[in-house]
C-alpha positions as CSV (number, residue, x, y, z in Angstrom):
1,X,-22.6,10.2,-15.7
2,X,-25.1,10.4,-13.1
3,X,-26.5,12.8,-10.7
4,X,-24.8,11.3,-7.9
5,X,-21.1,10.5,-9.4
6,X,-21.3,14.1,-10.7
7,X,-22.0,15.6,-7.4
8,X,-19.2,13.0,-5.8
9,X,-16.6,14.2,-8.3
10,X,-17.5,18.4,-7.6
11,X,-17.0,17.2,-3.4
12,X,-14.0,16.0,-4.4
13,X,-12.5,18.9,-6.3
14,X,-14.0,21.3,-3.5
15,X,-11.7,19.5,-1.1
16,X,-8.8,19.7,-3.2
17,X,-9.4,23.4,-3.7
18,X,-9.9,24.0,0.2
19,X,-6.8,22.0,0.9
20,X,-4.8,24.2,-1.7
21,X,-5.7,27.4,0.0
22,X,-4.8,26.1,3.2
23,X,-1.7,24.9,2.4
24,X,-1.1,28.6,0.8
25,X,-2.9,30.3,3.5
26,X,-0.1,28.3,5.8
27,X,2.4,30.2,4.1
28,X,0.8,33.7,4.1
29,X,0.5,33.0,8.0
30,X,3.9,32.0,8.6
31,X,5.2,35.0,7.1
32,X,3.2,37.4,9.0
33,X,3.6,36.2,11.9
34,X,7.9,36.0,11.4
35,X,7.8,39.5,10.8
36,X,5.0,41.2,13.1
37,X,2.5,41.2,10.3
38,X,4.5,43.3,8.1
39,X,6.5,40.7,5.7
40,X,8.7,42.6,3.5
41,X,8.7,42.2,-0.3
42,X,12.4,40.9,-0.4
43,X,11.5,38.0,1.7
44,X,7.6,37.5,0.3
45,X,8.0,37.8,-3.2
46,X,10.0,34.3,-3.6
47,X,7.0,33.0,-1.6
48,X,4.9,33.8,-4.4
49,X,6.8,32.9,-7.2
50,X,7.6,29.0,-6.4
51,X,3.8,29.2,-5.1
52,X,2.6,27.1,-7.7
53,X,5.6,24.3,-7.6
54,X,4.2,24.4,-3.7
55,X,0.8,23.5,-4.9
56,X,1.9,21.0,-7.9
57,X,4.1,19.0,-5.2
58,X,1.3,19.2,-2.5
59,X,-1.2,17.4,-5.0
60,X,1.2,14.6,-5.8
61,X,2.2,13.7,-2.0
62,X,-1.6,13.8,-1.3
63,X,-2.5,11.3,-4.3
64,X,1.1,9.6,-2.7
65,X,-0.2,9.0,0.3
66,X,-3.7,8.3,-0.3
67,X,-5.5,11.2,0.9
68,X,-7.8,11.6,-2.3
69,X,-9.6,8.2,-1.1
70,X,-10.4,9.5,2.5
71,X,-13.1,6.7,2.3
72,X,-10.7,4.1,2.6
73,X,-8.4,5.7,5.6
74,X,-9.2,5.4,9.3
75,X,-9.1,9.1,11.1
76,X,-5.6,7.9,12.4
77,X,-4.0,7.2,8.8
78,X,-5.6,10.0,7.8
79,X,-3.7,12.1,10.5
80,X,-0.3,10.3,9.9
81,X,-0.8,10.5,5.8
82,X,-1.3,14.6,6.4
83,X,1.9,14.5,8.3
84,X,4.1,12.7,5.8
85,X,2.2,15.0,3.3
86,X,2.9,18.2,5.1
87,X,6.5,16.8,5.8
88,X,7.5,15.9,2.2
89,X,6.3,19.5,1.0
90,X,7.9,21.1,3.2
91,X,11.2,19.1,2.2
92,X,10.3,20.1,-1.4
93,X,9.8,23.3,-1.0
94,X,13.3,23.7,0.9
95,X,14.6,22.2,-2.6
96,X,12.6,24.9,-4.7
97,X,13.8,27.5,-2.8
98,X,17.5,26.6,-3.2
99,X,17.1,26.1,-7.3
100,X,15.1,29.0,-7.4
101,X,17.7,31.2,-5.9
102,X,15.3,31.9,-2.7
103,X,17.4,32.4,-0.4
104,X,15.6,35.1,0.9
105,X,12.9,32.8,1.8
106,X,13.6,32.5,5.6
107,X,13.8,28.9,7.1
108,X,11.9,30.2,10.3
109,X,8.9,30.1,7.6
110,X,9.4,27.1,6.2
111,X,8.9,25.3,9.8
112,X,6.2,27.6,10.9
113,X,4.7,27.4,7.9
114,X,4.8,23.8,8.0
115,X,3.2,23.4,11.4
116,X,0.1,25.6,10.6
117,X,-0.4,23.7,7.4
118,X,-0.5,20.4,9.5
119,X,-3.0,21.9,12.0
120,X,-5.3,23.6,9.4
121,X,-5.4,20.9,7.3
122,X,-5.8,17.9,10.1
123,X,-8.9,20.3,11.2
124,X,-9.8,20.1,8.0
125,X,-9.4,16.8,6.8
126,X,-11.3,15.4,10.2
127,X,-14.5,17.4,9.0
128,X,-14.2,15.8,5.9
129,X,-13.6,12.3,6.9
130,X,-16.5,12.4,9.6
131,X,-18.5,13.9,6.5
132,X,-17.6,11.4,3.9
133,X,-18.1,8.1,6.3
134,X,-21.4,10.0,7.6
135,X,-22.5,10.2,3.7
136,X,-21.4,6.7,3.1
137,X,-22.9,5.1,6.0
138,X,-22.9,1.6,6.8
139,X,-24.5,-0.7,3.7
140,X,-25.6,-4.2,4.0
141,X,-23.7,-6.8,2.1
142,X,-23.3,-10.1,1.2
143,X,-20.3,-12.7,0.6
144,X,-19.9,-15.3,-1.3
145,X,-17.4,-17.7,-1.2
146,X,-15.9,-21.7,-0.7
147,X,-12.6,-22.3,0.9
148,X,-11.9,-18.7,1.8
149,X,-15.3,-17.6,2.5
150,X,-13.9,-17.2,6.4
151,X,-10.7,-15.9,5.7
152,X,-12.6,-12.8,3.5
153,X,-15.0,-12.7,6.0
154,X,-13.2,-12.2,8.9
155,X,-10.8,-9.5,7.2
156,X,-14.1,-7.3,6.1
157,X,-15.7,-7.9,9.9
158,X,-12.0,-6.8,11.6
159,X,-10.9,-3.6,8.9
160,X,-14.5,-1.9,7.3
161,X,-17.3,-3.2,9.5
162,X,-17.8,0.5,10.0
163,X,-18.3,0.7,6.2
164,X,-20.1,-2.4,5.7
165,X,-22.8,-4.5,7.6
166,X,-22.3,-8.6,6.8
167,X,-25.7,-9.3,6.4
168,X,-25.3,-12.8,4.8
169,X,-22.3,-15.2,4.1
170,X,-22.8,-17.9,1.6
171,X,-21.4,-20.8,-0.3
172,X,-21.5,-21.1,-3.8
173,X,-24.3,-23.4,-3.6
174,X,-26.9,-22.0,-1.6
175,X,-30.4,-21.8,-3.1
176,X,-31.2,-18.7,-1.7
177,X,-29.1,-16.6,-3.7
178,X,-31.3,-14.7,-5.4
179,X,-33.4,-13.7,-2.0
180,X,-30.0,-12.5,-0.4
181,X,-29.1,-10.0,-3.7
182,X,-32.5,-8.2,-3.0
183,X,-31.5,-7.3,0.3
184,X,-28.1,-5.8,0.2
185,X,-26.0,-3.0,-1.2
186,X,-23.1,-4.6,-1.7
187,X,-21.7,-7.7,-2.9
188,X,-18.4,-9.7,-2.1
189,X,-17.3,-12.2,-4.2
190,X,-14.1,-14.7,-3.6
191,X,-12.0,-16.0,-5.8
192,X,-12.7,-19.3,-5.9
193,X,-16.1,-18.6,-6.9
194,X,-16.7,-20.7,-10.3
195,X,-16.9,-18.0,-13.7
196,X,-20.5,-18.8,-14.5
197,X,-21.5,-18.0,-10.8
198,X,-19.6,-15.2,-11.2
199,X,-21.4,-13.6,-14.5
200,X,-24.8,-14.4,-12.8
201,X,-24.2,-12.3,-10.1
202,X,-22.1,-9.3,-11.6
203,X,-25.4,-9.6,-13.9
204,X,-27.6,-8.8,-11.6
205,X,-25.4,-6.3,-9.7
206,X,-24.9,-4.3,-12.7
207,X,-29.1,-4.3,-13.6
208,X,-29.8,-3.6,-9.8
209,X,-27.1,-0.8,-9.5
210,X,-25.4,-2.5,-6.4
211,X,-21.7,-2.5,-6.3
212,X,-19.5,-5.6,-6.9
213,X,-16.3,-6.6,-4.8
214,X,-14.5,-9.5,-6.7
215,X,-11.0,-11.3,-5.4
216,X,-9.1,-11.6,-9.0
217,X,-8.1,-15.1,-10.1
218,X,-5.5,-14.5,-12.7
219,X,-8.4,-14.5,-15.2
220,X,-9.2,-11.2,-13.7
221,X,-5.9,-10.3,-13.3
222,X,-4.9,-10.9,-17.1
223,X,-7.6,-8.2,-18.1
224,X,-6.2,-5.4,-16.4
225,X,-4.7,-2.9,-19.0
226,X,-6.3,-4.8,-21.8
227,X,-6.6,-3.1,-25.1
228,X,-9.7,-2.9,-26.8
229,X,-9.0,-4.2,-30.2
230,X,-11.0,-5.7,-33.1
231,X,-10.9,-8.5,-36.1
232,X,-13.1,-7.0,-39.2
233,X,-16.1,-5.5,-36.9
234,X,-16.0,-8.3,-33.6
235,X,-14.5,-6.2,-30.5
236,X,-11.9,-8.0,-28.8
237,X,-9.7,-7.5,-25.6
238,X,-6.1,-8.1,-26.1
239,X,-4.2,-9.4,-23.2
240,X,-0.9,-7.6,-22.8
241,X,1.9,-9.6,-22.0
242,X,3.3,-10.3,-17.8
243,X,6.8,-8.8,-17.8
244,X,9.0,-5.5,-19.1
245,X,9.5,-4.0,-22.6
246,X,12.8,-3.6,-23.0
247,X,12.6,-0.3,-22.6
248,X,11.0,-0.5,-19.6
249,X,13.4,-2.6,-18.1
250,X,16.4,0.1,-19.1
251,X,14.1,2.7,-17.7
252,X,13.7,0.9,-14.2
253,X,17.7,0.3,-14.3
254,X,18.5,3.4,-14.2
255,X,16.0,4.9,-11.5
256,X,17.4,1.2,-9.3
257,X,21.2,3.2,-10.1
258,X,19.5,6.1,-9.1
259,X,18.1,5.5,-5.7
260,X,20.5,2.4,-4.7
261,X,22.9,4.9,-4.6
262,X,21.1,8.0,-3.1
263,X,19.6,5.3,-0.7
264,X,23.5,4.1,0.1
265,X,24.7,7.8,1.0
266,X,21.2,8.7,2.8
267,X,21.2,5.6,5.2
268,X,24.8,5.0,6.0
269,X,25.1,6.8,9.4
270,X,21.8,4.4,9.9
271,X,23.5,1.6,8.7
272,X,26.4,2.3,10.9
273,X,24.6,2.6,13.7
274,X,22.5,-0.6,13.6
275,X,26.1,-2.4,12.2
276,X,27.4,-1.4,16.1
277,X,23.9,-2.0,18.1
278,X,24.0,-5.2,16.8
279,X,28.1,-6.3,17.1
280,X,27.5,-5.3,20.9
281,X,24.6,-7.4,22.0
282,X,25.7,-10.9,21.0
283,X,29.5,-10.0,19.3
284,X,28.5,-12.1,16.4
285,X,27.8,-11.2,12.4
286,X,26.4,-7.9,11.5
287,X,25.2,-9.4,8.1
288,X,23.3,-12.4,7.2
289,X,23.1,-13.5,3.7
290,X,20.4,-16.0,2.0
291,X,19.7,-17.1,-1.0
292,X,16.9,-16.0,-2.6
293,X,14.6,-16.0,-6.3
294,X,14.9,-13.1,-8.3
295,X,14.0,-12.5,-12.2
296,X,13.7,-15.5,-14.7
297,X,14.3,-18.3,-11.2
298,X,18.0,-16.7,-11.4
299,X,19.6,-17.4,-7.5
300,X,21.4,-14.8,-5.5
301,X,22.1,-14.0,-1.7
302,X,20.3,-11.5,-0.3
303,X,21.9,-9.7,2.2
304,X,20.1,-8.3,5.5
305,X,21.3,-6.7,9.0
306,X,20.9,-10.4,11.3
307,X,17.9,-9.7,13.6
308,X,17.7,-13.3,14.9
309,X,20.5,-15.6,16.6
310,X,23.0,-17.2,15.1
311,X,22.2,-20.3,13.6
312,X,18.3,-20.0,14.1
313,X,16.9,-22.2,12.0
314,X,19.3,-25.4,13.0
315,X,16.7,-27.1,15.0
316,X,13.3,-25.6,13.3
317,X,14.7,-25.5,9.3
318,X,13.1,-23.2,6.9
319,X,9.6,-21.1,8.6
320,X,8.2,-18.2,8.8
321,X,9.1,-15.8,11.4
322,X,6.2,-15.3,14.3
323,X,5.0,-12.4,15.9
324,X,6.7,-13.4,19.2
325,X,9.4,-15.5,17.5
326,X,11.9,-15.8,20.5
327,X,14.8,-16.1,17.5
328,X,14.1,-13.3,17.3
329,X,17.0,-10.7,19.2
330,X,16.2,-7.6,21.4
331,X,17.8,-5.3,18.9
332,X,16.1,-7.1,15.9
333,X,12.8,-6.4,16.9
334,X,13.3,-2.7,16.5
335,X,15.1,-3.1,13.8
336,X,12.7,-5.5,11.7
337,X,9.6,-3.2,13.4
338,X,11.4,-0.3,11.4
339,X,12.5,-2.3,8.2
340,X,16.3,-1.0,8.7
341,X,17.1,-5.2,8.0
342,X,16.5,-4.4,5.0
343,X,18.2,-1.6,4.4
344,X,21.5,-3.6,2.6
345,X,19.8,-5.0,0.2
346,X,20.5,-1.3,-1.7
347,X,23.9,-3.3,-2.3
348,X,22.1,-6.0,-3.8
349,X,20.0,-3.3,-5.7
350,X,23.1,-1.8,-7.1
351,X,24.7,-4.9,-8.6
352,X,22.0,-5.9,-10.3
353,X,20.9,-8.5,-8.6
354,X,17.0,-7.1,-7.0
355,X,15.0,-4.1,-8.3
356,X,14.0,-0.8,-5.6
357,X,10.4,-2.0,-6.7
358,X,9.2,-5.6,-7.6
359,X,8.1,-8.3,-6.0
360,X,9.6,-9.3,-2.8
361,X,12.2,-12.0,-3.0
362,X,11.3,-15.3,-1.8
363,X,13.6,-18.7,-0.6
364,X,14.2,-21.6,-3.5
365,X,12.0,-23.4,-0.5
366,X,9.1,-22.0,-0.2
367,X,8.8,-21.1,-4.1
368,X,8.8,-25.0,-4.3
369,X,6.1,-25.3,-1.6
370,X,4.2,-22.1,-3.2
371,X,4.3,-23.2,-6.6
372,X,2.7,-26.3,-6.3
373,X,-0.5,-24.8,-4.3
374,X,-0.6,-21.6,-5.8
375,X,-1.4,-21.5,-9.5
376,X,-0.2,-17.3,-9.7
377,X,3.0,-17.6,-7.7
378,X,5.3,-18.3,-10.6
379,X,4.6,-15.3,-12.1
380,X,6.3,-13.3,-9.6
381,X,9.6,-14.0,-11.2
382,X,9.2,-12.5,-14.7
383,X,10.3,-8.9,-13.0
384,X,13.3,-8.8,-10.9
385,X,12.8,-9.2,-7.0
386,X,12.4,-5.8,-4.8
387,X,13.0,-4.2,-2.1
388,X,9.8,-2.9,-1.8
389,X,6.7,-3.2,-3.6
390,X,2.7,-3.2,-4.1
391,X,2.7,-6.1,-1.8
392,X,4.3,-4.7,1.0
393,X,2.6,-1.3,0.6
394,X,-1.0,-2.4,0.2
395,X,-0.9,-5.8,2.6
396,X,0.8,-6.8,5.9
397,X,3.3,-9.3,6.9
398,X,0.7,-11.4,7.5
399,X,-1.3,-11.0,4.2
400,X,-1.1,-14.8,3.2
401,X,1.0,-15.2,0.0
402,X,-2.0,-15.9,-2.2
403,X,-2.7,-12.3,-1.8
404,X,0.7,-11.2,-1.9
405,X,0.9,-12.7,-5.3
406,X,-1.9,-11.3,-6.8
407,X,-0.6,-7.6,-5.5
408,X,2.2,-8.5,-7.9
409,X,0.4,-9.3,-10.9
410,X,-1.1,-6.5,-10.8
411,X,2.1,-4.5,-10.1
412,X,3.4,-6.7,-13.1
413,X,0.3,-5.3,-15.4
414,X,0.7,-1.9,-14.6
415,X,4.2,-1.1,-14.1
416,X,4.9,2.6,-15.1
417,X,7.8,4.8,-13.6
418,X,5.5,7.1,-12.0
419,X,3.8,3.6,-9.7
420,X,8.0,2.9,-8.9
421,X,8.2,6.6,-7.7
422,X,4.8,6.2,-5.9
423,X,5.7,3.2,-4.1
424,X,9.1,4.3,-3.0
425,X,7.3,7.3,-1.2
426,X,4.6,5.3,0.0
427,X,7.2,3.3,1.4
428,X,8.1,6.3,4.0
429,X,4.2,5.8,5.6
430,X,4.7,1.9,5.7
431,X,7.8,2.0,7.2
432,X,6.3,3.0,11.2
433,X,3.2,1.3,11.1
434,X,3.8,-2.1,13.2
435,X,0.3,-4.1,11.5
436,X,2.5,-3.6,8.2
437,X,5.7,-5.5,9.9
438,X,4.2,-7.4,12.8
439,X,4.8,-11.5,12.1
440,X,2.4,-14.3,11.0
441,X,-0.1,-14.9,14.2
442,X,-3.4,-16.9,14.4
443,X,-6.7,-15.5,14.4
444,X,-10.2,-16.8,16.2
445,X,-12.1,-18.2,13.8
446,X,-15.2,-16.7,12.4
447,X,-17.8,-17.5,14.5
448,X,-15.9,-16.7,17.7
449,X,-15.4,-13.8,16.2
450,X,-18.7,-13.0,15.3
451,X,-19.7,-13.6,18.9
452,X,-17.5,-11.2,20.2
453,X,-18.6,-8.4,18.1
454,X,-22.0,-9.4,19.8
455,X,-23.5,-9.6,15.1
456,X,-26.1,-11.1,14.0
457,X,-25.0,-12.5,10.6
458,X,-26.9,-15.1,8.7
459,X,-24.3,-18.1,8.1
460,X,-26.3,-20.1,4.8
461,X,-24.9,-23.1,6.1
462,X,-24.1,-24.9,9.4
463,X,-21.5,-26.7,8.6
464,X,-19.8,-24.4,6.6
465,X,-17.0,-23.0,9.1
């Protein structure tokens, strides 16, 4: 290990270690200031015996919600991510108290407690973040790409342009390849780059120490928890297979049992309510039912709270929904900006039918139209459709289903409880971010966009965009 990755894994322990006091020193605080700066053993010695259940849970909601990779976070999710953090632990340690017989812990502390934490640690975590992106700084980079060299482009440019510079943007057959790589830090390589470009240039990356960015075809995507294996003395990979042991699949049935119907008994004054909101605008269904792809190209009908107008796709047939998609109803746009549409498919979760985690159930129609210009898609169905899932958590609505595809596969590849559980909670911080539910808009292309940011960002080609 070098210098550099040893002093980057001691930064982050030390930042672990900080947050741990701080979350404990949230406590202490609380407790003092409940009862004048004289606790009383009766009430602090329960404190200090679930202490370390306080600091186990607090490091599993932060690995939850994505606070060990600070790099990757703007200050704002950063902020929001401590709050769900601080939030969960303090439902958690409510819980610990109870089967710990704490009843002597005093509530008053737990919400105290639970707003210093927040503060100490967003004060915290800001010095952190400004000192991480400082250290990081802004490195030059190059992509490399064909048909969605723009569309790769103009997602780095709009999301990490604070992490990355575009210094040049290229085609798989420009000739100054090798004069670009000398320059920059970083490289960025599309999918439909072809494998033997590919090797050159993680070739040279590798030598040159420069770090390598690749968008997985399902070559890549195969590899991912590959065994390392070997006939007589000739290492070999072995490819695990797409789809469930059959104990995992038992496994995954029982935590769907599980949390269809905690989710059922959580959400039903919810449900309730949004069942009236809706009868009362336009008097018609509550529900709306569709028929949908789930494991092994098996049909069912999914069922949803109705968010648009009756009969909405009589005179436009089978689309996406837009942004601004006046099918939409007044109602339905909080609703689908909140994801409580979704909400009765726990009833389809519970028969059977869709998984709490898998790959998000798609329309016989478009898995036609999908199938025959997107070589992964058909994959999808070797799990069971699901509520929620890698997909959903790590894109948008409007990550193109390319993408959404490959966030599958690799959900596919490395199913594990444990990634279920994380994505269930991770669902919680999706769930109030509009960009993660907004609808399926148009973007400028790259050049405009480039103008606008006021770059200067050496295209290879003229005619390429």
């Amino acid at each position: 290990m070098k210098k550099r990755e040893i002093v980057t894994e001691i930064n982050k322990i030390t930042v672990y270690f900080i947050d741990i006091i701080l979350v404990l020193l949230g406590i202490y605080l609380a407790f003092l200031l409940k009862f004048d700066f004289e606790p009383p053993k009766f009430n602090y010695e329960p404190a200090l015996a679930i202490m370390p259940f306080i600091v186990l849970a607090y490091l599993v909601y932060m690995f939850v919600f994505s606070l060990n990779d600070v790099l990757k976070l703007s200050l704002g999710e950063t902020i929001y991510s401590l709050f769900l953090t601080v939030l969960c632990l303090m439902i958690t340690t409510a819980f610990i108290t109870f089967f710990a017989r704490g009843f002597s812990y005093p509530r008053s502390v737990l919400l105290i407690s639970t707003v210093i934490q927040f503060i100490l640690l967003t004060l915290w975590r800001i010095i952190v973040w400004r000192l991480i992106r400082r250290s990081h700084g802004v490195k030059d980079c190059l992509i490399i790409g064909n048909d969605t060299l723009e569309y790769v482009t103009k997602k780095i440019l709009i999301k990490q342009r604070d992490l990355y510079r575009i210094k040049y943007v290229c085609n798989s057959e420009t000739t100054y390849l090798d004069e670009y790589l000398n320059e920059i830090e970083v490289v960025f390589i599309c999918g439909d780059v072809n494998l033997e470009l590919k090797k050159y240039i993680i070739d040279r990356a590798l030598m040159e120490r420069k770090s390598i960015y690749i968008v997985p075809d399902i070559y890549e995507l195969s590899l991912i928890n590959s065994k390392l294996s070997r006939a007589d003395d000739i290492p070999m990979l072995k490819v695990q297979k797409l789809g469930l042991t059959m104990e995992a699949a038992i496994a995954k049935r029982f935590i769907d049992l599980l949390f269809s119907l905690l989710g059922i008994i959580i959400a039903s004054p919810i449900m309730l309510v949004t069942a009236v909101l809706i009868k009362l605008e336009d008097r018609a269904n509550v529900f709306f039912t569709q028929e949908r792809v789930t494991l092994g190209g098996k049909l069912f009908n999914v069922i949803k709270f109705r968010t648009m107008v009756i009969n909405a796709e009589k005179m436009t047939g089978p689309v996406l929904a837009g942004e601004d998609d006046p099918r939409i109803t007044r109602i339905g746009r909080y609703i689908r900006a909140t994801r409580i549409d979704e909400l009765p498919q726990l009833f389809n979760v519970l028969m059977g039918d869709m998984s709490i985690v898998g790959p998000r159930p798609e329309r016989p129609y478009f898995i036609e139209q999908f199938n025959k210009t997107i070589p992964n898609f058909k994959y999808r169905t070797l799990v069971k459709a699901g509520l929620t899932g890698l997909a959903q958590i790590m894109g948008k609505y409007t990550t193109t289903p390319e993408d959404k595809a490959r966030y599958d596969i690799v959900y596919i590849k490395r199913y594990s409880i444990w990634l279920d559980l994380k994505l269930i909670l991770e669902t919680i911080k999706i769930m109030f971010m509009k960009e993660s539910s907004s609808g399926v808009k148009d973007e400028i292309t790259l050049r405009e966009l480039i103008k606008k940011l006021n770059l200067e960002i050496t295209i290879d080609k003229d005619n390429l965009f």
